[in-house]
C-alpha positions in Angstrom: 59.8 82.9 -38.3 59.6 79.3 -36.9 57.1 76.9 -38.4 54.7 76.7 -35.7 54.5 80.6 -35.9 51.2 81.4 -37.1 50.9 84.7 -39.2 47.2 86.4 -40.2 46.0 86.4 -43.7 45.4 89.4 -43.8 47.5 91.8 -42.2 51.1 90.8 -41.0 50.2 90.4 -36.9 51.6 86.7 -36.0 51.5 84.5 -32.7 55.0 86.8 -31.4 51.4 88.5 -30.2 50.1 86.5 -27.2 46.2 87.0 -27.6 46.1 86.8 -31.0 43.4 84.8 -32.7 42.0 83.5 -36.0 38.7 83.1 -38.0 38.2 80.4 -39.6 39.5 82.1 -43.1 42.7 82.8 -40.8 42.0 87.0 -40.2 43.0 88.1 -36.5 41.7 90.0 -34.2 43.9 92.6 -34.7 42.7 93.6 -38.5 39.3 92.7 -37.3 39.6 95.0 -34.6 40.8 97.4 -37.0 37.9 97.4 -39.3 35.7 97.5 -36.1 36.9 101.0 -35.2 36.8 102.1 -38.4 33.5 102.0 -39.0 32.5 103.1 -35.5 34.5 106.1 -35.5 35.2 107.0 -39.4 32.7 108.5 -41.4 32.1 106.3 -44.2 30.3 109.7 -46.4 32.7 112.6 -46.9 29.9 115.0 -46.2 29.4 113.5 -43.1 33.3 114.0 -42.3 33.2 117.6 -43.3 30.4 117.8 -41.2 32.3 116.5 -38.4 35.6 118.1 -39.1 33.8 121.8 -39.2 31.6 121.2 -35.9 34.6 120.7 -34.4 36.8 123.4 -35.6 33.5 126.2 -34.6 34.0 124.6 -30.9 37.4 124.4 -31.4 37.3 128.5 -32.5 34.9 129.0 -29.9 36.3 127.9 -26.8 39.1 130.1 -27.8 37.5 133.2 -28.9 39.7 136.2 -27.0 42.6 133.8 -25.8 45.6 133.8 -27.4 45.8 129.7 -28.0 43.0 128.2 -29.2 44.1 124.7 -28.8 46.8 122.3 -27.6 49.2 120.2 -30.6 51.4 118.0 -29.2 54.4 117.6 -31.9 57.0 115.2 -31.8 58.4 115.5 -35.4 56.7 112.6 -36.6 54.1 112.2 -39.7 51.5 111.9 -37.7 51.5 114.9 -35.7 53.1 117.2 -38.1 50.4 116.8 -40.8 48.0 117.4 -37.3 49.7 120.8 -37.1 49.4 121.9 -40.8 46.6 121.2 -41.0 44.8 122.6 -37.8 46.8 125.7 -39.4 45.1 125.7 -42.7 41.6 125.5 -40.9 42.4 128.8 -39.4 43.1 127.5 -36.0 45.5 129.0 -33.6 47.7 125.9 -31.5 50.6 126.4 -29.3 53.0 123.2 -30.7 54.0 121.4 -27.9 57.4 119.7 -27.8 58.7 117.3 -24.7 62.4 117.1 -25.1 63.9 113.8 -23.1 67.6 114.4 -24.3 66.9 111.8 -27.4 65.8 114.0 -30.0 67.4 113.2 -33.2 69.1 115.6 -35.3 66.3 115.0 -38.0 63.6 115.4 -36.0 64.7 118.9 -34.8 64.9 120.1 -37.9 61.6 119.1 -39.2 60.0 120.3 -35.9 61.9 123.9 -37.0 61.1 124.0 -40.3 57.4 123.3 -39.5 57.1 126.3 -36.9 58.9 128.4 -38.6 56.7 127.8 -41.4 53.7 127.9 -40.1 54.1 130.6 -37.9 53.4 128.7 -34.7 54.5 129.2 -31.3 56.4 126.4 -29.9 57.0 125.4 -26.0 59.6 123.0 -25.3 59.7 120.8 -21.8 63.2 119.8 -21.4 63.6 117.1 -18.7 67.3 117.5 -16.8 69.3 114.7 -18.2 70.8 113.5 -14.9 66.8 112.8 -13.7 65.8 111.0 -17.4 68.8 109.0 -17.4 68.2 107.7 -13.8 64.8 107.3 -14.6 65.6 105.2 -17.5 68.4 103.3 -15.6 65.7 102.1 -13.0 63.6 100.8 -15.8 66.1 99.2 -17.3 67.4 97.3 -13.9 63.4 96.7 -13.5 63.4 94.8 -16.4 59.5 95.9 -18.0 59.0 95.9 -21.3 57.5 99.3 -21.7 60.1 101.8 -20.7 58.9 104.3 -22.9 56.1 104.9 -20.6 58.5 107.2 -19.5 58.2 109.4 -22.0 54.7 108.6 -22.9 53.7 109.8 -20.0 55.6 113.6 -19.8 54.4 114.0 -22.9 51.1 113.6 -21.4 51.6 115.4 -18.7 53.2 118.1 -20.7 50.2 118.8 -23.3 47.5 118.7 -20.4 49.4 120.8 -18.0 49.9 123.7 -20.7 46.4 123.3 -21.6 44.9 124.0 -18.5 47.8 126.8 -17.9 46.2 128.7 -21.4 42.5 127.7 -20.0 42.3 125.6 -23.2 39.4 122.7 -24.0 41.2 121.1 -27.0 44.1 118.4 -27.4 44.5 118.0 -31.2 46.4 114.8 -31.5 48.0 112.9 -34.2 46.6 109.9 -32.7 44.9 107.8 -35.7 43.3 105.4 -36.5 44.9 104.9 -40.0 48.0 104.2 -38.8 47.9 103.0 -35.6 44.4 101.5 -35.5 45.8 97.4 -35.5 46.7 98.1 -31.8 49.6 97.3 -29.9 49.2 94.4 -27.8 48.6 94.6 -24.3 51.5 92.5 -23.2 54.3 94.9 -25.3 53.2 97.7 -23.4 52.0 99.5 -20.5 49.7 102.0 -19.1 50.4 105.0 -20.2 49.7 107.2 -17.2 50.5 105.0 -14.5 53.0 107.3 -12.6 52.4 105.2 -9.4 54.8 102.6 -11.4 57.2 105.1 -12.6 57.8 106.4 -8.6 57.6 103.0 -7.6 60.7 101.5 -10.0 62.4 104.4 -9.3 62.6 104.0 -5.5 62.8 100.5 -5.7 65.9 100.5 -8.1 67.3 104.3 -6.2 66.5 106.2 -8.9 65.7 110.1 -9.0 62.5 112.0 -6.8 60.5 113.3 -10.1 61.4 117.2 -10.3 61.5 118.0 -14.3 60.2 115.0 -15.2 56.1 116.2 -15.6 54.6 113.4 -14.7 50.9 112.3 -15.1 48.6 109.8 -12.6 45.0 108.3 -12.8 44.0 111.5 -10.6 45.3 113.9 -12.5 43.9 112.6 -15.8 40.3 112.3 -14.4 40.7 116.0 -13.1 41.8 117.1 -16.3 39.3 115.1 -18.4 36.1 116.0 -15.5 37.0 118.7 -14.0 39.3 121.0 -16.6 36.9 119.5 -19.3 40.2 119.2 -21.6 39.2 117.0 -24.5 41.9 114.7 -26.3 40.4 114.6 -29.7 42.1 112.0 -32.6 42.2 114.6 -34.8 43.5 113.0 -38.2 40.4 110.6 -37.7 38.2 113.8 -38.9 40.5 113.9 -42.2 41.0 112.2 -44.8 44.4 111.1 -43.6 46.6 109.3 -46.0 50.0 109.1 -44.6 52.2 108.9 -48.1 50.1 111.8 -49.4 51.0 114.1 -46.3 54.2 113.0 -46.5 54.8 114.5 -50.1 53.6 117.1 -49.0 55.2 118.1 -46.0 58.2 116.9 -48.0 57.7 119.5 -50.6 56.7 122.5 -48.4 58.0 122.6 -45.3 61.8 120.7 -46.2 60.6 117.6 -44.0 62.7 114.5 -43.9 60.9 111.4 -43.7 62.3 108.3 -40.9 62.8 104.6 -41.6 60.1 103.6 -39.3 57.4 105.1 -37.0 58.7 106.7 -34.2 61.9 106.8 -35.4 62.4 110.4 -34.2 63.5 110.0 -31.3 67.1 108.1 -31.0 66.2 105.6 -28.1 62.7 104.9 -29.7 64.9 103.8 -32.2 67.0 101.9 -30.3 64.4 100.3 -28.0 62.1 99.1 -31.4 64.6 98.4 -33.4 67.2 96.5 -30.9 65.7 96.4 -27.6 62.5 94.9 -27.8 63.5 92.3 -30.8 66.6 91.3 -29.1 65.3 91.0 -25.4 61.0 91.0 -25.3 60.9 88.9 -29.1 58.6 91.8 -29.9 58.6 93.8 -33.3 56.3 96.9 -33.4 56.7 97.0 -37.2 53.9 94.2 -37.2 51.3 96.4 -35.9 52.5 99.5 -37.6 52.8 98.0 -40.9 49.6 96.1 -40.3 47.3 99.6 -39.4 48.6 100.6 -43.1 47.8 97.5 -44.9 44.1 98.1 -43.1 44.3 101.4 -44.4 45.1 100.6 -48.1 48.3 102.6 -48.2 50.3 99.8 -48.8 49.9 95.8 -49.6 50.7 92.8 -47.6 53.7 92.0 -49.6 55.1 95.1 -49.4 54.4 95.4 -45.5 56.1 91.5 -45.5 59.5 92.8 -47.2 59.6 96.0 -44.8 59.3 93.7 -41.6 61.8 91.1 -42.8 65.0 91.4 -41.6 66.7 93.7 -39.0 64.8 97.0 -38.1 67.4 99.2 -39.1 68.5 100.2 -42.9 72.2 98.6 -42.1 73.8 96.6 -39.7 76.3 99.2 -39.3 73.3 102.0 -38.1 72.1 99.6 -35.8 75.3 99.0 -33.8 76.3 102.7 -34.1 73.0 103.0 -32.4 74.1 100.7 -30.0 77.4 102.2 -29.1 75.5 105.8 -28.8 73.0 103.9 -26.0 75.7 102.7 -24.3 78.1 105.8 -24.2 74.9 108.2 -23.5 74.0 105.8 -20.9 76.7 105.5 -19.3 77.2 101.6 -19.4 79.8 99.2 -20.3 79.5 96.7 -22.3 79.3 93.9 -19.6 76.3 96.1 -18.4 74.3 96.0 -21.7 75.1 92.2 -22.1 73.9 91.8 -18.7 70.7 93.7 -19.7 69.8 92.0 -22.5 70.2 88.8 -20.9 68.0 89.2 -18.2 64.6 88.2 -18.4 61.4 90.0 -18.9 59.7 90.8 -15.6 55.7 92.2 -15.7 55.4 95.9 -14.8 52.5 94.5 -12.0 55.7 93.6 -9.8 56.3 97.1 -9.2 53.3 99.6 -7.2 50.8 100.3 -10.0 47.5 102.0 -10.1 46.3 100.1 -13.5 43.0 98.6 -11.2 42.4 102.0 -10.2 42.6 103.3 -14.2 40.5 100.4 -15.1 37.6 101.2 -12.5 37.6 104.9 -13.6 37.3 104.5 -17.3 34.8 101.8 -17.0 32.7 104.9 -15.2 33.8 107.2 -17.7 32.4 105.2 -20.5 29.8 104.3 -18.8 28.9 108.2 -18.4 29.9 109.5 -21.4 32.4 112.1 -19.9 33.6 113.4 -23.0 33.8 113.1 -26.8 36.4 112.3 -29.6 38.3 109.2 -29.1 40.2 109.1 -25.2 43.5 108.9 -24.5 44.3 107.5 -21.1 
């Protein structure tokens, strides 16, 4: 860290964040924000969560009665959405698990998402994108050179939930989405619009990449049709529970055989690879900061503690980073010349490309403004 870098007192997000600011006892905006949401959308009186939690799970049941799903769980193998799974199971709901497979699933991962079916008893559907279509995809987002190219997956995974949602006639989203570990938000300018598929077909044509045929892709329209017209809610379920990440994780750890991951996200090989190489190494960005940050908030773990985990390299050797590397590049199919040219290049803003981010912005100012829906929105 250079010595005109600025870090927050209070959490571990620094000025590698471009609107970051600072009280005057040196707290961002970031944990600020944090504390903000907390209280607006966290029920400070565990009656009052109960409360909340059971209201939900009689709609949930409701909407349901007589079909064979009762609601959507979209589960990557993470913490996050695991725990969402077992424990939408233990309140005697009935979700189909929901899987998008990009061709980067790591060996890990598919074991924990096996071991929690199969011991749950859940029925899972898989959405396997055709690797030839991913890895052009990908390839024009690389030659684009935006930050975010995970909005690729981001947004099949979007896509993927709603679309088997409205295929089972279901109301209900259960996400892992939380705010106790991912309430210090990301910053604007490390990622993108999540649902912006006008961007996705618009790199892709621009750099002759693939027509979108497996890839399930999501748009502004679709969302608000979904969200208005569907009436599918995407409800942040952990934020009705008295989430505590380590304490879940012992737990699926002891029952269900679940492996825990270095970092957040770390399922997923290329996740991986694009946190823990990519974005350090070409944007300057490290996503441990807000990560580690949401769990400082949280009280699961101190600023020291959150300090030693971000120092250094992302990865738990140097020799698991670059066997990451070689993977990328062999799955890829780059050379090396390519993948130095890559990371040499400059950053260019996703707006270069066709986008439909003024369009999102004008509907969801009307969807707040309306009160569409409840639980916390994911756009």
């Amino acid at each position: 860290m250079s010595e005109q870098q600025q870090i927050c007192n209070r959490c571990i997000m620094d000025t590698t964040a471009p609107d970051i600011r600072f009280d005057e006892d040196g707290n961002c905006n970031y944990c600020s924000s944090f504390l903000a949401k907390r209280e607006k959308h966290i029920a400070s009186d565990e009656n009052r969560r109960i409360e909340r939690l059971s209201a939900l799970v009689g709609m949930v049941k409701a909407a349901g009665k007589g079909k064979r799903y009762d609601c959507i769980i979209g589960l990557s193998g993470g913490v996050d959405s695991s725990w969402t799974l077992v424990q939408a199971v233990r309140l005697g709901l009935r979700p189909l698990a929901v899987h998008m497979d990009s061709g980067w699933n790591s060996e890990l991962a598919q074991s924990n998402i096996s071991n929690l079916v199969r011991g749950l008893g859940v029925d899972l559907y898989t959405h396997v994108i055709d690797w030839p279509e991913i890895r052009g995809l990908m390839d024009a987002f690389f030659d684009a050179d935006v930050i975010d190219v995970e909005v690729l997956y981001d947004n099949a995974m979007l896509a993927v939930n709603y679309k088997q949602a409205r295929r089972y006639g279901l109301k209900y989203i259960l996400a892992g989405t939380n705010i106790a570990t991912e309430g210090v938000d990301i910053p604007k300018a490390w990622n993108w619009y999540k649902s912006d598929k006008t961007n996705i077909v618009g790199i892709s044509k621009r750099f002759g990449g693939p027509k979108l045929k497996s890839f399930p892709s999501i748009g502004t329209f679709d969302m608000a049709r979904y969200l208005i017209f569907n009436k599918i809610k995407w409800i942040s379920f952990l934020d009705l529970l008295d989430y505590k990440k380590y304490q879940a994780l012992e737990i699926l750890k002891d029952e269900f055989s679940y492996k825990p991951y270095p970092h957040k996200h770390y399922e997923s090989v290329f996740t991986r690879f694009y946190q823990g190489y990519i974005l350090p190494y070409k944007f300057n960005v490290d996503k441990r900061k807000p990560h580690l940050s949401s769990l400082i908030m949280g009280g699961e773990m101190t600023r020291d503690e959150a300090l030693e985990r971000a120092a250094g390299i992302a990865y738990l050797s140097e020799a698991e980073m670059e066997a990451d590397r070689r993977y990328f590049i062999k799955k890829m199919g780059w050379s090396e010349e390519k993948f130095r040219d890559y990371m040499g290049r400059g950053e260019k803003p996703h707006t270069d490309y066709p986008s439909e981010v003024r369009l999102y912005q004008n509907l969801l100012f009307l969807y707040r403004k309306f009160n569409l829906g409840v639980g916390r929105l994911r756009w």
